[in-house]
N, C-alpha and C positions, 0 to 999 in steps of 0.2 A: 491368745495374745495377753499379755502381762498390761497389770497398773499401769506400768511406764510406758508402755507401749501407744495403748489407748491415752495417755494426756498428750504426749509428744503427738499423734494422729490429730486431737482437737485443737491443738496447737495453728497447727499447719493449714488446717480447715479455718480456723479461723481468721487465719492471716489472707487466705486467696476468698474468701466470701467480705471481706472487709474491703480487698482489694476494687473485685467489680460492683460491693455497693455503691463507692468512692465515685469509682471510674466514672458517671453520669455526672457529680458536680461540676458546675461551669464556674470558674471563680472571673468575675467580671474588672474584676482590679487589675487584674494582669490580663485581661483584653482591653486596653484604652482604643477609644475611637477619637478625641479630642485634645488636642494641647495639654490643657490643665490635667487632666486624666495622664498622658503618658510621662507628665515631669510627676508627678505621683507616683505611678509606677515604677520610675527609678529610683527614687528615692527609697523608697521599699527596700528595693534589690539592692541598691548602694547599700545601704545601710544592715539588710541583713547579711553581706558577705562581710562587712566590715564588723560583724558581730560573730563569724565563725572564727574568724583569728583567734577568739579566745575561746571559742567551746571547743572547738577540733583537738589545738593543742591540749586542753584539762583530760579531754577523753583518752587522749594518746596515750598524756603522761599517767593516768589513773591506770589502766590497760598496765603498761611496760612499771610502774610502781610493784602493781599487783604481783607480776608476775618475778619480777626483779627478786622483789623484797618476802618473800614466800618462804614461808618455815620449811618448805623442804630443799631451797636452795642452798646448802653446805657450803658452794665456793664464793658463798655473799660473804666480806667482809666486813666485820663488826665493828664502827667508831663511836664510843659512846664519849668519848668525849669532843665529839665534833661539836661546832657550837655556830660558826655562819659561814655565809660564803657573798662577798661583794658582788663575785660574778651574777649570782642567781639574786641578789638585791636589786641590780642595776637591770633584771630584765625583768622581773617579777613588779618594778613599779615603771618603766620607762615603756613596755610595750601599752600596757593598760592605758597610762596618759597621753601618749600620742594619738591610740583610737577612740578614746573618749575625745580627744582636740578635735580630730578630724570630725565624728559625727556632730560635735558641738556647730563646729562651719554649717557644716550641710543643714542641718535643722535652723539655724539662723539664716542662711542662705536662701532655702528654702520656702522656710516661713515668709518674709518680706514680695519675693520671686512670687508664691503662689498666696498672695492676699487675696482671699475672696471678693474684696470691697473694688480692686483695682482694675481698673478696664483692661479689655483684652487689646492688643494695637491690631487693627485693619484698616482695608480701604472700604470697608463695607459699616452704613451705619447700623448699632447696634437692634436687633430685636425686644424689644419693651414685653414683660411679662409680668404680673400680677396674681402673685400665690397667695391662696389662704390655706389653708389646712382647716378640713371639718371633720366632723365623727362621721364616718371614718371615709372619705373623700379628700378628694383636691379639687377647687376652683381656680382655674386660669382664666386671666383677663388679661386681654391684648388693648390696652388704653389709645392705641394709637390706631386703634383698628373697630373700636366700641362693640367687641364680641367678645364672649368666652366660653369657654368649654368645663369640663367635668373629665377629668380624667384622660387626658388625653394634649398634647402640645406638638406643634409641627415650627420647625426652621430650617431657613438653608445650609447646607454643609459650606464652611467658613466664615460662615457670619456670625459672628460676637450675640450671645441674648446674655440681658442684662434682667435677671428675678428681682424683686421686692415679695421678700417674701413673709406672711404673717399670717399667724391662727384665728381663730374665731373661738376656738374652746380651749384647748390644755396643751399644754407645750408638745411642741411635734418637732419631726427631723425630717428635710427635704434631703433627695439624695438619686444621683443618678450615675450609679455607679462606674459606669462604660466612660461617663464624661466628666467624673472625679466630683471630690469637694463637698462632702457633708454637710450642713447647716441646719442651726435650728431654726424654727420657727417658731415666733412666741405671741402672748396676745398684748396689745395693747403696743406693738414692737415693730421696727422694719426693719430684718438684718436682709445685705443684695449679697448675691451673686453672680459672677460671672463665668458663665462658659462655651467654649466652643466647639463643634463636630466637626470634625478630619476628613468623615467618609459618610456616605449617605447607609444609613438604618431604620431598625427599628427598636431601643433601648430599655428596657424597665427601670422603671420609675417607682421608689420605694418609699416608706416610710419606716425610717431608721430607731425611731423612739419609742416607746411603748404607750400607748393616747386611748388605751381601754380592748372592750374583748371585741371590737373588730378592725383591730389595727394589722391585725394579719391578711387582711385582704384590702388595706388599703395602698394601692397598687396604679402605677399610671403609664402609658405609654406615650414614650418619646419617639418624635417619627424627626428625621433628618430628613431629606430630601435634598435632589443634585443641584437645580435652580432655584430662582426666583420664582418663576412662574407656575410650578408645580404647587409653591407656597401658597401662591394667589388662588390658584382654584380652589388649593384648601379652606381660603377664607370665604369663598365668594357661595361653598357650602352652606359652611356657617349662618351666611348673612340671608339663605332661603329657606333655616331654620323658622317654625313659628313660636319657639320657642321664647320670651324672651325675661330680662332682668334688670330694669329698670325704676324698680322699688325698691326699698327695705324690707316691705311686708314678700315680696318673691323670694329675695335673698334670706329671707327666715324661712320660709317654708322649704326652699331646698337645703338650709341649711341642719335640717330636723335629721339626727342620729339615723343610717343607713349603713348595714353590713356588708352589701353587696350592688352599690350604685355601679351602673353602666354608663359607658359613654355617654356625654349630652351637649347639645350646642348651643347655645343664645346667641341670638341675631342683636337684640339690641341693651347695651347694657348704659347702665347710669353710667357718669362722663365719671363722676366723684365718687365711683361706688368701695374701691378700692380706702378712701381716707376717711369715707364713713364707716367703715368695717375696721378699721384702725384707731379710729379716735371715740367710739362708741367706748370705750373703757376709763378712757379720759374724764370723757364727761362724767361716766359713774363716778369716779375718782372723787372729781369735782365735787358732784352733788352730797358723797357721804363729806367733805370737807366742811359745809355750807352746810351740812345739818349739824355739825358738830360745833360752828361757831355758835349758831342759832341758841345750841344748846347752854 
């Protein structure tokens, strides 16, 4: 078997071992389970068909150029003093402009349509949820419920939850990709969001930023569920946790750097513990101010 034989063979092999390594990714973006997630997902598809209009045609014409204009084509006719042509002015800037118009819409459109900050309309009131981001964990607190969890959040499929979401340490990204809408989470900061589930599951819950070397396993799961009252027994778990979080001094100690935290429940958490964890940097703020007067 010749040089060429054998590259063309690794070729080949490497196009069908690429194939089924591929084949196992799940890309979560294009599985929406929620509203905001699936006006997402079009948006994508909108917009990347409306961006083959002009890669398709470039490949065509690059292809039938090549082959057109090829030094062993003899019956190609030679104009060197061709100099323009209106026809190919008027499509060379009039198609560009119109799909730039059009994407300009949709992303304006879009953008305002899926504000994170904006409530979702139901008839269902919304779910109250209270994120912090730690090294390398998530704390949820259900304020309205005076329990939280570690890694882990449950709501019913079509009911609106509404995040307040903020770090404890270093800028982080909440992110639940099945149910759309990236957001960061900052210290010292509350940015909300809202979203809702279409279909009862089970979702990962990621951390989208990079917050140090065990930010690769910091990881949560989102449980949807069909009622109400599957919700409720979720809590009523909870509340037979003896765990509980109702100090600053708890909330430090579970907040102490961890690679691999598991699931956890607290039965009873501070009413305020969420605005204590948010305005602890304030006060810092404060006090270096006041030491600066002083000075």
């Amino acid at each position: 078997m010749s040089f060429l034989n054998y590259n063309n063979f690794f070729k080949i092999l490497s196009l069908i071992l690429t194939f089924f390594l591929l084949n196992g990714c799940d890309s979560f973006l294009f599985k929406p389970h929620g509203f905001i997630a699936t006006e997402e997902c079009s948006l994508i598809l909108i917009s990347f068909i409306m961006m083959l209009f002009i890669i398709i045609p470039v490949i065509i014409m690059t292809i039938y150029f090549s082959f057109k204009y090829r030094s062993t084509n003899i019956n190609q006719v030679y104009k060197p003093n061709w100099c323009d042509s209106k026809t190919i002015e008027i499509i060379v800037w009039t198609i560009p402009i119109l799909i730039i118009s059009v994407l300009a819409f949709l992303s304006w459109n879009y953008t305002h349509k899926l504000e994170p900050r904006k409530s979702i309309v139901s008839f269902y009131k919304p779910i109250k949820i209270d994120v912090v981001a730690l090294d390398w964990k998530w704390l949820f607190i259900y304020p309205d419920y005076h329990v939280a969890t570690i890694n882990e959040i449950m709501f019913p499929v079509d009911r609106p939850v509404l995040f307040r979401i903020t770090s404890n340490s270093v800028m982080n990204s909440f992110f639940i990709p099945a149910l759309g809408s990236q957001i960061y989470a900052m210290p010292g900061m509350v940015t909300k969001l809202n979203l809702i589930a279409s279909s009862p599951g089970e979702y990962k819950g990621i951390s989208s930023n990079y917050s140090g070397r065990g930010f690769s396993n910091m990881k949560f799961s989102a449980k949807s569920v069909m009622n109400n009252d599957m919700f409720l027994n979720w809590l009523r778990k909870i509340k037979n946790s003896s765990r509980k979080l109702n100090t600053m001094k708890m909330f430090n100690t579970i907040s102490m750097p961890n690679e691999n935290h598991t699931v956890e429940y607290f039965s009873n958490v501070k009413i305020d513990l969420f605005n204590k964890i948010l305005h602890q940097y304030s006060n810092n703020k404060n006090l270096i101010q006041s030491a600066k007067v002083e000075k």
